[in-house]
GUZAPA-77661 format. One line per 10 residues: their letters; for each residue y, z, x of C-alpha. Coordinates in nm, 2 decimals, padded with zeros to 4 digits. Layout:
<sites>
A	Y,Z,X  ...
</sites>
This chain:
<sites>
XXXXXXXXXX	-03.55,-00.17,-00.45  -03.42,00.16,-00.62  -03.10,00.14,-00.88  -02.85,00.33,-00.80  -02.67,00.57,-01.04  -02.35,00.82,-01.01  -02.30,01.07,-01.25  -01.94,01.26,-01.28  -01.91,01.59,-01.46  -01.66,01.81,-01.53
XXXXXXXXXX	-01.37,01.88,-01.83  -01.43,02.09,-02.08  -01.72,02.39,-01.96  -01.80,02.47,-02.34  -02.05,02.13,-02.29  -02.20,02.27,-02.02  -02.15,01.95,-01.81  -02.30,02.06,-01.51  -02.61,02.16,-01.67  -02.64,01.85,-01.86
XXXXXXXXXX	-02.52,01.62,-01.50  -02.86,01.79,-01.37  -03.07,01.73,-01.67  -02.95,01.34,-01.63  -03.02,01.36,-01.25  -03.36,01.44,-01.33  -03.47,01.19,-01.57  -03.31,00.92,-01.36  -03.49,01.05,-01.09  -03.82,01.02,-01.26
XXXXXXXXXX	-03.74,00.70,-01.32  -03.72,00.62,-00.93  -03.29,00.62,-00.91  -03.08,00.66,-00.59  -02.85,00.95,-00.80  -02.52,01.06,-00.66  -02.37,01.36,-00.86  -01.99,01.44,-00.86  -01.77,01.66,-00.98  -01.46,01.46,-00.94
XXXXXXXXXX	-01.27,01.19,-01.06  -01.16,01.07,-00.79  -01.56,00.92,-00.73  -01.38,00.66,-00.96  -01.12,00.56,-00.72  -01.34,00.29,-00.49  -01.37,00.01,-00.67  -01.59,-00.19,-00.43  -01.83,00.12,-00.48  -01.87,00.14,-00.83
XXXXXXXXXX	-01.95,-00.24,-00.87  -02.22,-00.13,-00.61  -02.41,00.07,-00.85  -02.67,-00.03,-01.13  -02.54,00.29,-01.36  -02.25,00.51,-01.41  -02.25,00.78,-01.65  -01.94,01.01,-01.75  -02.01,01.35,-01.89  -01.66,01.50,-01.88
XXXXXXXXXX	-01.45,01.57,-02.16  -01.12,01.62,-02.28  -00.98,01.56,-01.96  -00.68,01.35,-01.81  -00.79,01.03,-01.57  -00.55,00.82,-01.38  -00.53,00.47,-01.55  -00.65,00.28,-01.21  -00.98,00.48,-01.25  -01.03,00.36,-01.56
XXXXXXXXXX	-00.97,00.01,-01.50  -01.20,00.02,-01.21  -01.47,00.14,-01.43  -01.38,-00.15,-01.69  -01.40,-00.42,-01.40  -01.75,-00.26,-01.25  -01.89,-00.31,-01.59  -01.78,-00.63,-01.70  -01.95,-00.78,-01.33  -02.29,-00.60,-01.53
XXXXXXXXXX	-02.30,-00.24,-01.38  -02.43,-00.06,-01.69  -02.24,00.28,-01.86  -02.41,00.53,-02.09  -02.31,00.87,-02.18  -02.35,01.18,-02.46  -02.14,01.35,-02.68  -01.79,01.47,-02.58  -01.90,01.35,-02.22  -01.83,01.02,-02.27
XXXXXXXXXX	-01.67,00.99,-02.66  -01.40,01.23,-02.58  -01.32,01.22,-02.24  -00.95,01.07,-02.22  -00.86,01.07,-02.56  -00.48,00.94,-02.39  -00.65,00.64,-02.28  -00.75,00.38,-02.52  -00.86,00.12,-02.29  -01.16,00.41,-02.24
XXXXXXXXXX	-01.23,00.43,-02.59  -01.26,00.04,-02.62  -01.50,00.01,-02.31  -01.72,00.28,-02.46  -01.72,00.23,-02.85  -01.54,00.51,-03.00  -01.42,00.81,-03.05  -01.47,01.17,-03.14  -01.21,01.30,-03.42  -01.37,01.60,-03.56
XXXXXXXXXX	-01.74,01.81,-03.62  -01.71,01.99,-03.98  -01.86,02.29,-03.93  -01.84,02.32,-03.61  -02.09,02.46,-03.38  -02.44,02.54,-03.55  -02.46,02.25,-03.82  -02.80,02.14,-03.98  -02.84,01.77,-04.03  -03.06,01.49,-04.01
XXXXXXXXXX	-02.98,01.20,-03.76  -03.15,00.84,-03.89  -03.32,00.61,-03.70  -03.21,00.25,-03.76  -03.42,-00.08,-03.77  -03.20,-00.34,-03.57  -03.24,-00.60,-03.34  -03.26,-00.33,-03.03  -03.60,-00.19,-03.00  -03.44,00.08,-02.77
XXXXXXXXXX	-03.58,00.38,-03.07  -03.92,00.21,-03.15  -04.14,00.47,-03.24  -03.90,00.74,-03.32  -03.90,00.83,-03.65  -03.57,01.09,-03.83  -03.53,01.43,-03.68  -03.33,01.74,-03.77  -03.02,01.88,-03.58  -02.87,02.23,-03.55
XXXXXXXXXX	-02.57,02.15,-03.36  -02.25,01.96,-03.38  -02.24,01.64,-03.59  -02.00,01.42,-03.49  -01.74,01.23,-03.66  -01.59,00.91,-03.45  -01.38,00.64,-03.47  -01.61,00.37,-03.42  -01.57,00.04,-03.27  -01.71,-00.20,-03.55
XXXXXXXXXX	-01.83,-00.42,-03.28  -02.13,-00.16,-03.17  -02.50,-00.22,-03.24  -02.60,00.09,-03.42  -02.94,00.26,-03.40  -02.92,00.58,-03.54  -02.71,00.72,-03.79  -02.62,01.09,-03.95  -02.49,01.11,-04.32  -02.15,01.32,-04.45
XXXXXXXXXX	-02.05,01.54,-04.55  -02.30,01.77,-04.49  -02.03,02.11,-04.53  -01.72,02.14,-04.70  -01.36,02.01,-04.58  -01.09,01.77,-04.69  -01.35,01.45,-04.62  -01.59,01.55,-04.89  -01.35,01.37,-05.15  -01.43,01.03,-05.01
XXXXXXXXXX	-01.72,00.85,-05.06  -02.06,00.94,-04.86  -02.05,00.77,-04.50  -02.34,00.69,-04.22  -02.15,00.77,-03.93  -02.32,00.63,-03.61  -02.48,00.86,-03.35  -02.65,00.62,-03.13  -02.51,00.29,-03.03  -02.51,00.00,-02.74
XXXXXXXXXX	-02.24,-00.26,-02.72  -02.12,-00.51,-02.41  -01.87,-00.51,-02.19  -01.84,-00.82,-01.99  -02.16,-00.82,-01.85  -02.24,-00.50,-01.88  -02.47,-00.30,-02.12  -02.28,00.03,-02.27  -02.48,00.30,-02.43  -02.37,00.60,-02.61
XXXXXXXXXX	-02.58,00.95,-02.79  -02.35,01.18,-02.97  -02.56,01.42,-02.95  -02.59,01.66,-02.62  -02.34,01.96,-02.71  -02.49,02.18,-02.50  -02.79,02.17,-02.28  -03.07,02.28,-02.48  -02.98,02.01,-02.69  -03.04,01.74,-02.47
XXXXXXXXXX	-03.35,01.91,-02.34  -03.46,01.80,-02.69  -03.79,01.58,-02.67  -03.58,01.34,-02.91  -03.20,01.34,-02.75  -03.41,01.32,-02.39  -03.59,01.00,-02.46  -03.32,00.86,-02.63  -03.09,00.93,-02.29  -03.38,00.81,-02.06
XXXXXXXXXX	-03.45,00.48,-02.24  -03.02,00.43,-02.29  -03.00,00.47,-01.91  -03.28,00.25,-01.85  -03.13,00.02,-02.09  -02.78,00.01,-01.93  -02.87,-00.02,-01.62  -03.02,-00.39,-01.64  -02.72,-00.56,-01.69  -02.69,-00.67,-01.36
XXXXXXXXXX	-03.00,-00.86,-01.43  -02.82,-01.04,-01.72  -02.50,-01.12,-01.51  -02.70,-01.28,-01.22  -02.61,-01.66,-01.17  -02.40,-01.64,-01.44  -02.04,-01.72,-01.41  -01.84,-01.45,-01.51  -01.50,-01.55,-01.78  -01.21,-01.42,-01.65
XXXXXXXXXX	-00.88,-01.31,-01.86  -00.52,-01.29,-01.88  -00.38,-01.06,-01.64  -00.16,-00.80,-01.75  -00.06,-00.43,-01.66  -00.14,-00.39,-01.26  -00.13,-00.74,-01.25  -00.44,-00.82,-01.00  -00.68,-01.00,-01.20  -00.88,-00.74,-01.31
XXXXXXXXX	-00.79,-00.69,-01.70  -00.74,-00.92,-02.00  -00.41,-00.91,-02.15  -00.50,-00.76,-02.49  -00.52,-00.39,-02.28  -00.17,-00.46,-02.14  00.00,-00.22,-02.39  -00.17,00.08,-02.28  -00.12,00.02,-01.86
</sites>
């Protein structure tokens, strides 16, 4: 039977979100997906659907989503339906929302230099084999500063500062670029790399995306037969969300 995967674009156009929605509809097609693309956020809004899929993956940034969406995601992926993302597209998509930047890992704060930055990005050893047989590569693009959940599983890394600012008087830092962590059941993935298109079209950033969706989307292989913990209710009050996100409803 095929997965299933909806991708939702949109936000800020400077990331070229459509571009990158179609680049991600064709490696998931490849790789034998039912994809639905969308350009809305109200694809979020049907809960029942979203636990449906095998995959979602955000690419829209600095946008504004209704809290209900959000917790629907959070509840689709705890019962194992996998999330994976790049860049701003999924790292700074609400940055009002901070249940969003606990399901996901992170989130961005800043790119020194902006636009047109050289930089290496290090592959990791780890217990994930998700980047076996990729060796260090070189960027010209943004590089990323987040705010990184300590909880994340890194696999690649990128060193600062690599230009001048107000960080360079603090020690040097491996700040993470590629990452997977859990959410209930389900497998999160995250690339900070993908600024614009012809980024992602890299040979590098494009297997990294394939085998992070492939990755992601298994986790409702992990959750079946097992009985899945249930929290604290808090916020809407239906069940769906443990109480430590209760501030933020």
């Amino acid at each position: 039977m095929k997965k299933s995967a909806l991708i939702v674009w949109g936000g800020w156009d400077g990331h070229e979100p459509e571009q990158v929605a179609n680049i991600f509809q064709g490696i998931l097609e490849e790789e034998n997906f039912n994809v639905e693309v969308s350009d809305t956020l109200t694809s979020y809004e049907d809960v029942e659907k979203l636990k449906s899929l095998d995959l979602i993956i955000p690419h829209w940034t600095m946008g504004k989503v209704e809290k209900k969406f959000v917790l629907n995601i959070s509840e689709a992926v705890m019962n194992g339906v996998g999330l994976a993302g790049c860049h701003g597209g999924m790292c700074d998509s609400f940055r009002d929302n901070v249940d969003w930047q606990f399901i996901t890992g992170g989130n961005w704060v800043a790119h020194p230099g902006n636009d047109g930055v050289e930089y290496m990005v290090n592959v990791k050893h780890s217990s994930s084999r998700l980047l076996d047989g990729l060796t260090d590569f070189k960027v010209v693009s943004e590089q990323y500063y987040l705010h990184v959940d300590p909880a994340v599983e890194v696999l690649a890394t990128t060193r600062f500062p690599v230009v001048d600012g107000p960080h360079v008087f603090n020690k040097a830092v491996d700040m993470p670029v590629v990452w997977t962590k859990r959410w209930g059941h389900g497998h999160v993935f995250y690339n900070s790399l993908g600024h614009k298109a012809n980024i992602v079209k890299m040979p590098e950033v494009s297997l990294i995306m394939r085998r992070g969706f492939l990755w992601a989307a298994k986790g409702k292989e992990r959750a079946a037969g097992s009985r899945y913990i249930t929290f604290g209710t808090a916020g809407n009050g239906n069940g769906r969300i443990f109480s430590g996100m209760g501030d933020s409803q």
